[in-house]
Structures are given as C-alpha cells and as structure tokens.
C-alpha positions, -999 to +999 in steps of 0.1 A: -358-294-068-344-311-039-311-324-050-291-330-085-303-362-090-337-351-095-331-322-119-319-351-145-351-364-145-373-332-143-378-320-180-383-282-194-401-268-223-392-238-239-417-226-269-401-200-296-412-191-328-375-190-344-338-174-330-347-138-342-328-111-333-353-105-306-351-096-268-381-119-259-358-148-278-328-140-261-339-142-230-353-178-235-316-183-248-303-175-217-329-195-188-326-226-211-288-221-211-287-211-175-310-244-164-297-271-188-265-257-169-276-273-136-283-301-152-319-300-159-330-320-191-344-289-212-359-290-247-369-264-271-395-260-296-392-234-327-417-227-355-386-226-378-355-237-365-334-205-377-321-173-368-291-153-356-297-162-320-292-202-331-260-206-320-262-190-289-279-220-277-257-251-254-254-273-272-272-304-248-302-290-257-325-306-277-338-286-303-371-297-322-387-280-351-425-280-366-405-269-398-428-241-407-427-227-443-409-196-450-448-188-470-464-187-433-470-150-426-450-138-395-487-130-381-493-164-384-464-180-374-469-176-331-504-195-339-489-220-362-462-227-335-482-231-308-507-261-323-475-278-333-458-275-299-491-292-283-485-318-308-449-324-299-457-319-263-483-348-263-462-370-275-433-362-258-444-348-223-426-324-202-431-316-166-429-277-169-430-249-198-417-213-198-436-195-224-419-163-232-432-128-236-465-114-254-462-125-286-460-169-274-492-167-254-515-186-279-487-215-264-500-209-230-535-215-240-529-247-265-508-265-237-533-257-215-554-284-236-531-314-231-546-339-209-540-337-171-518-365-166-493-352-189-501-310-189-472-293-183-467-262-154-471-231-172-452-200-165-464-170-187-444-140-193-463-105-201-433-088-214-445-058-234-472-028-226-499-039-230-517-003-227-501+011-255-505+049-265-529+056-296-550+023-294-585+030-293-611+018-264-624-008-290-589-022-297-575-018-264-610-039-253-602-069-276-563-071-265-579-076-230-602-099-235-579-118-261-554-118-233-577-131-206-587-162-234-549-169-237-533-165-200-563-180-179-550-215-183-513-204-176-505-217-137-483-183-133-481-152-151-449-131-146-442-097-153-408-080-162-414-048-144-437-029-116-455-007-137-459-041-163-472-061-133-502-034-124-514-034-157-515-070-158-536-073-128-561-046-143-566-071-169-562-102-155-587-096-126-582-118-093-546-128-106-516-128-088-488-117-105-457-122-096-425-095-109-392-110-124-371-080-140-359-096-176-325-113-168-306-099-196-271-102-176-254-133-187-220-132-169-206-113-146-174-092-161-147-073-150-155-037-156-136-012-177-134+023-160-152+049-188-119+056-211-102+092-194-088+108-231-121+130-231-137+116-261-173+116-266-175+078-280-212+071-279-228+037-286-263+025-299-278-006-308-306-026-325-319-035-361-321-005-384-355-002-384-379+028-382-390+025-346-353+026-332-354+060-345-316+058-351-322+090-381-330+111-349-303+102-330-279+110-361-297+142-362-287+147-327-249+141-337-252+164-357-265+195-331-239+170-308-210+180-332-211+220-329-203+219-289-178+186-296-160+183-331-147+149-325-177+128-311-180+093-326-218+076-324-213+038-331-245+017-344-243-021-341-271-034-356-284-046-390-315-040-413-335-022-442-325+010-429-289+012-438-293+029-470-316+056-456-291+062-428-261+060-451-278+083-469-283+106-440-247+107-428-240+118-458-263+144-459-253+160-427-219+155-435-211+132-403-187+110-426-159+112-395-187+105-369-211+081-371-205+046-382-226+015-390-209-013-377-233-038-383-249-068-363-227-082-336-230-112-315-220-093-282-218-053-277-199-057-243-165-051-261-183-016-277-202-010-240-161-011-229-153+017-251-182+041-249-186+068-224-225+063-227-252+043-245-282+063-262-314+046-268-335+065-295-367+040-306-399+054-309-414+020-288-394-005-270-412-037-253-386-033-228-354-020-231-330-045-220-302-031-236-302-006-211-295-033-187-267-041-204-258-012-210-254+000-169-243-037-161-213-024-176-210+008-160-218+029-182-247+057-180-278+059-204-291+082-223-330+072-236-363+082-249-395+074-234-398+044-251-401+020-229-416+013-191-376+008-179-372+036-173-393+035-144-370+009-130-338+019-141-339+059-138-337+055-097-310+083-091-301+111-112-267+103-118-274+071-141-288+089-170-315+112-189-351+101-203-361+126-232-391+127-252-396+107-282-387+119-315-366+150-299-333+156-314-330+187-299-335+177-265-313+140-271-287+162-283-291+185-253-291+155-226-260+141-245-242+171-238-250+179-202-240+143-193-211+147-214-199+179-188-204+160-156-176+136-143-194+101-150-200+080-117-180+049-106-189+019-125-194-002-098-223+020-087-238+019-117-238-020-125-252-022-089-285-006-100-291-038-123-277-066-100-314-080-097-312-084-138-289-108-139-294-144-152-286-166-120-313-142-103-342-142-126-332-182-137-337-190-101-371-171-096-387-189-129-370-225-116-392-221-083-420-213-103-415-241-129-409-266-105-437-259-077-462-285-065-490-286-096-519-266-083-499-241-065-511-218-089-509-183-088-540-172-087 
C-alpha cells in the first residue's frame, strides 16, 4: 500500500472457526487487530461467533457469523466454515484473505473457487508439523496429498518456522515458501528484572488437558521439592483435567506448592513474577508461549514438544529441552537452571524480537497486498 488513503479502501478477510482458546486463533486476533490498526478495512468470518478469545477483538471490525449449530461435530466444523465463508465472500468480496494455520486450509481451497474478478489473494499458513511421529506411511501419504488438494490454489503459503518451511516444500513440490515466525508479541513492555528473594516461583500454562502433560510436571514438583522446600509451580489455564490434577496435588502432598489459577486473559503479570516458565505437553503445534514467555525475560524450561525449540534454543543460557514424558529429567533441568544466576532480561527478550506483531503483521501485509499473480510459486 502506497499511502493511507488506499488502505481505507483495500479490504481483508480473516476466516476462523470460532475464538477458541487456541494459538492459531490468537494469532489471527492479533494481525486483524494490528492491520485494522493502520486503518485497513478488515472483516472476519467465524463458524460460530463464540469463544474466550471474542473480546480480544477491536472493536471496528466487522464480525460475520455462518451461525453454525453447537450439533456440528468439531471435525466438521473447519469444512462447514469454509463453504460458508465462500458464500459470504461472493457476496461481499474482499481483495485479500489470511487463512490461518493447518486446521483453516479447506478455506484456502473453497476461496480459491470464487470467480476471478472477485477471488481474493490468498495467504496460507502451515502452522503445525506436518510429519508427525507415530503416523504411518499410509496416513502420513494422504495428509500429503490432502494438503497438496487444499494449498495449491493458495497464492502464498507461509511457514512459522525453518524446520516447518522444509517440510512444506517436501510436500508441496516446486513451491516457494516463504518463513514468518508466529507473531505472538503484542506490545512491547517494560521488563521486570527475575524477582532477587531466591524463590523458585515457576509458571506454566495452557488448558488442562492430557497433552500439556501438566500431571508430569506436578510430578516433577514433587522430585523439585526435596532439593527446594518452598518452590511454587503456578498453572493458568482451564479444562477437564482439574479434578485429576487436584486430585494429584493431593496425592503428593504439594498442597503449599502448586496451584491452579485458572484461565486468564493475559499471563504477562504471572511471566513478571516467575523466575522461569516450564512447558510440559506431550505435542505442541508451536509453542508460542515460549515466545512469550522469553519476550519477557524470562528463561524456559521445555519438552520436545514442539519444532520451537529449534528456533528458540540458540544459546545455552536461554533454557533446557528435555524429553517428553520425563519427570525425572524436567525436575533435573529445573534445578540446574535454578543454581545458575539467570541472564539479563534484555538479552533474553532479544532472542524473540523477530516474533513480534509489528514484524510478522508487516511481512503478511506485503504478502496480502502484492500485485495478483505475484504468486509464490
């Protein structure tokens, strides 16, 4: 875009299924946000216009539901959402459409239908492995080729990380693919230096839910606990787990250290507090809240769950990667990071300064508002 004027007039589509709790949706939170912020006329689309994340959204922006029934599977929902945003679409044409992580492609390939004259540019994000341990050859065959049928009308394809973007290109053969890390940074903030009074406040968050494998991490506290009495594991986060976990703490008798705080609209106050964050899933599509988590200085501790790590883990001094399911060896790296002096924040939020949402915002505008038929590949 050349000048102000012209963003008024230049519209963007953003597909979602709902406002989950979701790091895919909160992302496409924050680039509508940050883009309706310069003044670009932005619209999104939902399956069902609910969830947690619904008020997170400026409120300029024009929000349009297909009104889904709650009886819709959630299997079903990304399919359902996607014929009804080509309807909306059709009728009510934008020049551009960011369609956000794995689970929104079928988007890709129904606005890829519209007619010419009013087919938006469409930038697809591949935002989760796509080579996932334990598929078989047969399985791992038909993700390819379902991916291939879904991206191959999509003008760009973006990938959050490196090691994302050369799987991509194994796939999509003869593509270009172009590498945006996830802008999970919001705003910039002042950062807190790690509290001085040598307690072992620890933070971890996400929906309690098996695959966050927050019961090994409170097993961890609990080896944590005979080398520091006093250490305090935080969990925001809500979901089915609770009583399981409750049950747990109990167990181990970690009453004193480890609480459930519950969902919360912004960790950043808790981030202030800890002297490091611990991520313990099983899988992760990404991560990001290990972004967040160094954005505010403060070192990580995290299975291999997740291709971050590749990114993030550049120096030894911003955390420890572990091996899933371990709480011997979380316990072990909490500890050792514990005993060292923690860096200065500043050097740590450095690491993610290319994670920030002026940064990516700015990439995805250049791609959303390029000549049509300067496609990618």
């Amino acid at each position: 875009m050349e000048n102000s004027a012209s963003q008024k007039f230049f519209k963007i589509g953003v597909v979602l299924r709902d406002f989950r709790l979701g790091g895919s949706e909160r992302v496409a939170i924050g680039l509508a946000n940050y883009w309706a912020g310069l003044g670009f006329l932005v619209t999104v689309f939902v399956g069902r216009n609910e969830g947690a994340m619904r008020d997170l959204l400026r409120p300029e922006i024009a929000v349009h539901s297909a009104s889904i029934p709650a009886s819709v599977p959630d299997r079903l929902l990304g399919k359902k959402t996607a014929c009804a945003a080509k309807r909306h679409f059709q009728g009510n044409p934008v020049q551009a459409c960011y369609v956000p992580g794995n689970g929104h492609w079928p988007v890709t390939r129904r606005l890829a239908q519209l007619p010419r004259q009013i087919r938006p540019t469409l930038v697809s994000q591949v935002s989760s492995p796509i080579f996932r341990h334990g598929r078989n050859l047969l399985s791992q065959w038909l993700y390819n080729v379902r991916m291939r049928f879904l991206l191959r009308g999509s003008d760009h394809v973006v990938a959050v990380s490196h090691e994302l973007a050369k799987d991509t290109r194994t796939v999509l053969t003869g593509r270009d693919v172009m590498v945006i890390p996830l802008p999970v940074v919001w705003e910039e903030r002042d950062l807190v230096p790690v509290p001085q009074d040598g307690a072992l406040n620890i933070l971890a968050a996400g929906r309690l839910v098996p695959v966050k494998g927050f019961d090994v991490l409170i097993e961890a506290i609990a080896r944590v606990k005979k080398h520091c009495p006093t250490v305090r594991l935080t969990i925001c986060g809500e979901g089915p787990e609770r009583p399981r976990l409750e049950n747990l703490i109990n167990t181990l008798g970690l009453h004193d250290n480890v609480v459930l705080a519950g969902y919360v609209p912004c960790i950043r106050p808790w981030l202030d507090a800890c002297r490091m964050f611990v991520l313990s899933s099983h899988a992760e599509s990404y991560g990001a809240v290990l972004v967040e988590a160094l954005a505010a200085g403060r070192q990580i501790v995290s299975t291999r769950c997740t291709p971050a790590l590749q990114d993030l883990m550049q120096a030894p001094w911003v955390g420890e990667a572990v091996p899933v399911g371990d709480p011997c060896a979380l316990a072990d790296a909490i500890v050792r990071l514990q005993a060292q002096p923690p860096p200065p924040c500043e050097t740590l939020a450095e690491t993610v300064r290319s994670f920030h949402l002026a940064h990516g915002g700015e990439h995805y505008l250049s791609l959303l508002t390029a000549e049509p038929g300067a496609r990618n590949g």
